[in-house]
N, C-alpha and C positions, 0 to 999 in steps of 0.2 A: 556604578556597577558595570562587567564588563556584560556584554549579548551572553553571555554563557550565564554568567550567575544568574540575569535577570530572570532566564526562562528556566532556570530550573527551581528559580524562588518561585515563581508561578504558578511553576506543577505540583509544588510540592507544599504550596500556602504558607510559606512564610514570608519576611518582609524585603519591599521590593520598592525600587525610586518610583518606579511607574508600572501601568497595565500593558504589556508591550503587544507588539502587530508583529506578527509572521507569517508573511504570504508568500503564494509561487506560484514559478512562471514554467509554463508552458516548455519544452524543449526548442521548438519553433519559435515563441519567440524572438522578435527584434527589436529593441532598444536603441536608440540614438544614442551615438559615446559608448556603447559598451558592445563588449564580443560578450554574450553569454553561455558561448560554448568555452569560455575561457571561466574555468573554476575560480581564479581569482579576482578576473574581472565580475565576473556574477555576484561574490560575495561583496565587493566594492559596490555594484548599484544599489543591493541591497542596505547596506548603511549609507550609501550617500542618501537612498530615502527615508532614513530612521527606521528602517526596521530590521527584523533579525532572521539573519541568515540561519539554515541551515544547509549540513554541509553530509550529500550522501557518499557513503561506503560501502564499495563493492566489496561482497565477499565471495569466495571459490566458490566455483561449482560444484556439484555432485554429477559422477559420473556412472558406467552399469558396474556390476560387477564386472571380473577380469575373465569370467567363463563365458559372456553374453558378448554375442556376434551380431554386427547392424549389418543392414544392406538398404541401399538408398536406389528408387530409380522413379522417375518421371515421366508418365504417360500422358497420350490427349484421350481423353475419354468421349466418348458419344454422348452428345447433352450437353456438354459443360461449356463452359464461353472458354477456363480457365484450362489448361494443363492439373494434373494432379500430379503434384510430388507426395510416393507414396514411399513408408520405413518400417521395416521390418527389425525388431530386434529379439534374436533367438537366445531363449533362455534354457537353464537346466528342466524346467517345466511347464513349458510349451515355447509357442511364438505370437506375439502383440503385431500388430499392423494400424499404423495411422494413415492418413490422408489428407491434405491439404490441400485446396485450390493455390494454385499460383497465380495469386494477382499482379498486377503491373507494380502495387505499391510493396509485395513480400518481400523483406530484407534480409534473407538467409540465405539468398543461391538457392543449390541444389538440396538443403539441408530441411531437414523439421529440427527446433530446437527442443530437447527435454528439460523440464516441464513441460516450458514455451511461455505464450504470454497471449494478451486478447488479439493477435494478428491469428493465430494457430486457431483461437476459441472462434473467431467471426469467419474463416473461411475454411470452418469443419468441413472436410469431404466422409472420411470412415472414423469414426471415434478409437482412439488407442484400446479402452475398455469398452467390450463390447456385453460381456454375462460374467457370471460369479464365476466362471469355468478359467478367465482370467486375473484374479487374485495373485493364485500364488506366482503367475510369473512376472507380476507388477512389481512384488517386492525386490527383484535384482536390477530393475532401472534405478534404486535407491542406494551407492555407495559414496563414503564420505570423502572426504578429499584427505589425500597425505600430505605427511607435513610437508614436506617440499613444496607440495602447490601452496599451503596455506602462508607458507614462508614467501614463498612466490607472489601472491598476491597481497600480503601484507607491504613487499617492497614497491609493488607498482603505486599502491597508494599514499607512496610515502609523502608524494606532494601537498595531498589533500589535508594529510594529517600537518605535516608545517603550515599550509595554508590557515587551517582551524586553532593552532597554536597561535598564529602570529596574530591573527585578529582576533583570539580568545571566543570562537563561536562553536554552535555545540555541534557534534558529528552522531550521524543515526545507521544505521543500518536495519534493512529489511530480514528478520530475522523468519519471520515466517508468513505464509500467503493462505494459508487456511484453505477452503474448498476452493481455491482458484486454481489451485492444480488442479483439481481435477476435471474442472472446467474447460482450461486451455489444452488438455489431452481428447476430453471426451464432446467438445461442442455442446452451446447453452442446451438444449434440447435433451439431446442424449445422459447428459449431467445429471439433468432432473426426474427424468424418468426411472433414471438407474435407481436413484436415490429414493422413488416413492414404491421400485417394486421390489427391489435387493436392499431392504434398510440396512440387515446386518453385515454385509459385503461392501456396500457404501462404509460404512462406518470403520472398518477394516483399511480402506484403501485409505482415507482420511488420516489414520494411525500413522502412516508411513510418513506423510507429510508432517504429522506432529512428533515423530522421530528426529527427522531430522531439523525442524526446527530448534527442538534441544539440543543440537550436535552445534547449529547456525549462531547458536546465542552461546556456547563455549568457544566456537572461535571470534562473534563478537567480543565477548571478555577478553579473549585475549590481546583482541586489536585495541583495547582500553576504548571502547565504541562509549559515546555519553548517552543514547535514548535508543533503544528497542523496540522496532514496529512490526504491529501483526496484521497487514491486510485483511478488510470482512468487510470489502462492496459486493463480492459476491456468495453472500451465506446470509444473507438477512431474507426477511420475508418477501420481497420479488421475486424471489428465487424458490424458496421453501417454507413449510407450513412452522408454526413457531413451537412443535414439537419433532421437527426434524432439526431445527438448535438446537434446544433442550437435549435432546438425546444425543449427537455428535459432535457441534462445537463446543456446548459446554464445557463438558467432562476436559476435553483435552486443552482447548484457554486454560481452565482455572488452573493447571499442571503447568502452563508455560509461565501464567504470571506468580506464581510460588516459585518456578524455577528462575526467572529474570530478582526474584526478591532476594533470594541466594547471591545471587553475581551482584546482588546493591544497585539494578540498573532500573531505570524509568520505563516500564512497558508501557505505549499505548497502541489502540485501536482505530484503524481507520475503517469509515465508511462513510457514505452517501445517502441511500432511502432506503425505502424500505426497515424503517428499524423501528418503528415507536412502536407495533406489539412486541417489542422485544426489549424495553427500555430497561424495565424491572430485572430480567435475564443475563443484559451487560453489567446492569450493577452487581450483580451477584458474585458476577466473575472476577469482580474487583481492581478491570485496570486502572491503571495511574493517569491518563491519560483519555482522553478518547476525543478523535479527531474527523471533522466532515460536515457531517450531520446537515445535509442539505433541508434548510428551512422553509424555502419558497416552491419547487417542483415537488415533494411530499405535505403528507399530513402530518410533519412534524414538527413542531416551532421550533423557535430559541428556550419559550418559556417551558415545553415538553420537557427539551431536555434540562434546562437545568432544575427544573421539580424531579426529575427522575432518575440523574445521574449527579448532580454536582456536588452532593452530599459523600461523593463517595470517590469523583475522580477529578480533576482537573478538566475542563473544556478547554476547548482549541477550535473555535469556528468561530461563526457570526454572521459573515457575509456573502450571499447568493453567487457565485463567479458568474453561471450562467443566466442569471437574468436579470443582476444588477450590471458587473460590468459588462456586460452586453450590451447592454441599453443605449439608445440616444439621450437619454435625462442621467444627469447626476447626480439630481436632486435625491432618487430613489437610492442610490450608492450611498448618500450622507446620510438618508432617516435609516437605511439598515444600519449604519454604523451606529446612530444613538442609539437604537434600539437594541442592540446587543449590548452596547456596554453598559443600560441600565440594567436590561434583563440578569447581566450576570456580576453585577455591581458588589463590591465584598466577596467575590467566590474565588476560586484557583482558576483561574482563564486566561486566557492569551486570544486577541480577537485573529483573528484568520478566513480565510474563505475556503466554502466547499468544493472546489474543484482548481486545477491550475489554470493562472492566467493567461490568457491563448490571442494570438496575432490577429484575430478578426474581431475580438472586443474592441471596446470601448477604451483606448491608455489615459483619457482624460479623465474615465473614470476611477481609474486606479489611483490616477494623482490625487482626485477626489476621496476616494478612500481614506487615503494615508495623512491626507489634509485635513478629514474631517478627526479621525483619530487623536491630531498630532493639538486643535481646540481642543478636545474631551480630558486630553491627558494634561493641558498646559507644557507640553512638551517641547 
């Protein structure tokens, strides 16, 4: 079988040579022999280590509408260690203003990026969303990309797509982020608060993101993308009570994964902790997949999840990143590895680990990893 059949026989329980391994590394990452900043050489370590690559796909951006005017400027504020780059962007119905500390480590210049991402959420200065009073000018930061760009960005990744052709391995794209927009707009804090005093206004602003996630998974389709992921490390209960799921996330997943069913594509879910009062919740939702599920820093096992979800979707986890390959013992990397592949022994599974693998681990352990794997599988 090639990496591509294998893992989609896995998510989808039918038969397969083996239980395969699909891990990842870190961006930082350094590898001996290999550039992993080179798409191709990355995909090559991973099968020189027997396991299976995936391969990500950028898709366009979304940008304001054509009537909304930004303006960008950079202050030292009193108090702050940091500068504040603050942006203003004027809509047909009102004006939004964020804030961001300028750290030493911000990779955007002079800019705030829309969404943004967890640099924008950790060095909150003013939250983009501040009251219900800005809704309605929330929705014109939300326009879809024209064909042109999408043409445009279809061709930039023509590499990636030869590269996944040539080694037959599957390609994903990030089709939707769930409340982590709204996160990386409004900082953890401000995020939550909004969310327990403006439920129906939170839930409103959420809509927009599951907009255009449907718009993100038509032009996946188009890009013939193999697997659809929906970020949710940040909408589980660390974050919110497991009836501010129920009433926001829900509704609009089980919409995404009826709509990825349409397109014939594999939806899964990622997350980390926070999730075992929620276990029953994700099963309902019905993704294909569902991928993280940190077993050792939560109260959530291996055996949680697969009593509570395997019946219903494919696993994609197994092994601690953070506190097995961490470690100085390897020994503790080899019994998680037995221990996932009994726990989820006869199920739709792919072993994996919860978080990417990072430059100040343990590589001996990873080797240990894939070694203890490569025994279980007879591989």
């Amino acid at each position: 079988m090639t990496s591509k059949e294998r893992m989609l026989a896995a998510f989808s329980g039918k038969e397969k040579d083996y239980v395969p391994c699909s891990i990842y590394f870190n961006n930082a990452l350094r590898v001996e022999g290999y550039n992993l900043s080179d798409p191709e050489d990355r995909v090559r370590c991973y099968l020189d280590l027997g396991t299976e690559p995936v391969i990500d796909i950028a898709l366009p951006d979304f940008g304001t509408w054509p009537d909304v005017r930004t303006r960008v400027w950079t202050e030292e504020v009193e108090g702050e260690k940091y500068p504040v780059i603050f942006k203003e962007y004027i809509t047909p119905e009102g004006i939004l203003r964020q804030g961001v500390r300028r750290t030493h480590d911000w990779p955007y210049g002079d800019d705030i990026p829309f969404p943004g991402n967890d640099h924008c959420a950790s060095n909150n200065y003013e939250p983009l969303v501040k009251g219900p009073e800005d809704i309605k000018a929330f929705k014109y930061l939300w326009y879809p990309p024209s064909t042109d760009d999408i043409e445009k960005v279809k061709k930039q990744n023509r590499r990636l797509f030869d590269i996944a052709d040539r080694y037959q391995v599957l390609t994903r794209a990030t089709v939707g982020q769930g409340l982590a927009v709204l996160m990386f707009c409004m900082g953890a804090e401000n995020f939550v608060l909004f969310a327990m005093d403006y439920p129906e206004e939170f839930a409103m602003l959420a809509e927009y993101e599951h907009e255009m996630t449907q718009e993100r998974m038509r032009i996946a389709d188009y890009y013939d993308i193999d697997l659809f992921k929906r970020f949710g490390g940040y909408e589980q209960t660390n974050f919110f009570s497991p009836s501010i799921y129920r009433d926001v996330v829900s509704p609009f997943a089980r919409r995404e994964v009826a709509k990825a069913r349409e397109f014939k594509r594999p939806m899964y879910y990622r997350v980390v902790t926070g999730m075992k009062p929620l276990l029953c919740d994700i099963a309902e939702i019905g993704f294909d997949i569902v991928e993280g599920f940190e077993p050792e820093l939560s109260n959530c096992s291996n055996l949680d999840v697969m009593e509570g979800l395997s019946d219903i979707s494919a696993i994609w986890t197994g092994v601690s990143s953070p506190v097995c390959l961490a470690s100085d013992n390897e020994d503790s990397t080899r019994k998680a590895v037995r221990d996932a592949m009994e726990v989820f022994q006869g199920k739709r599974f792919v072993l994996g680990v919860t978080n990417s693998i990072r430059q100040h681990f343990n590589w001996k352990n990873t080797l240990a990893l894939v070694d203890e794997w490569k025994k279980l599988t007879q591989k």
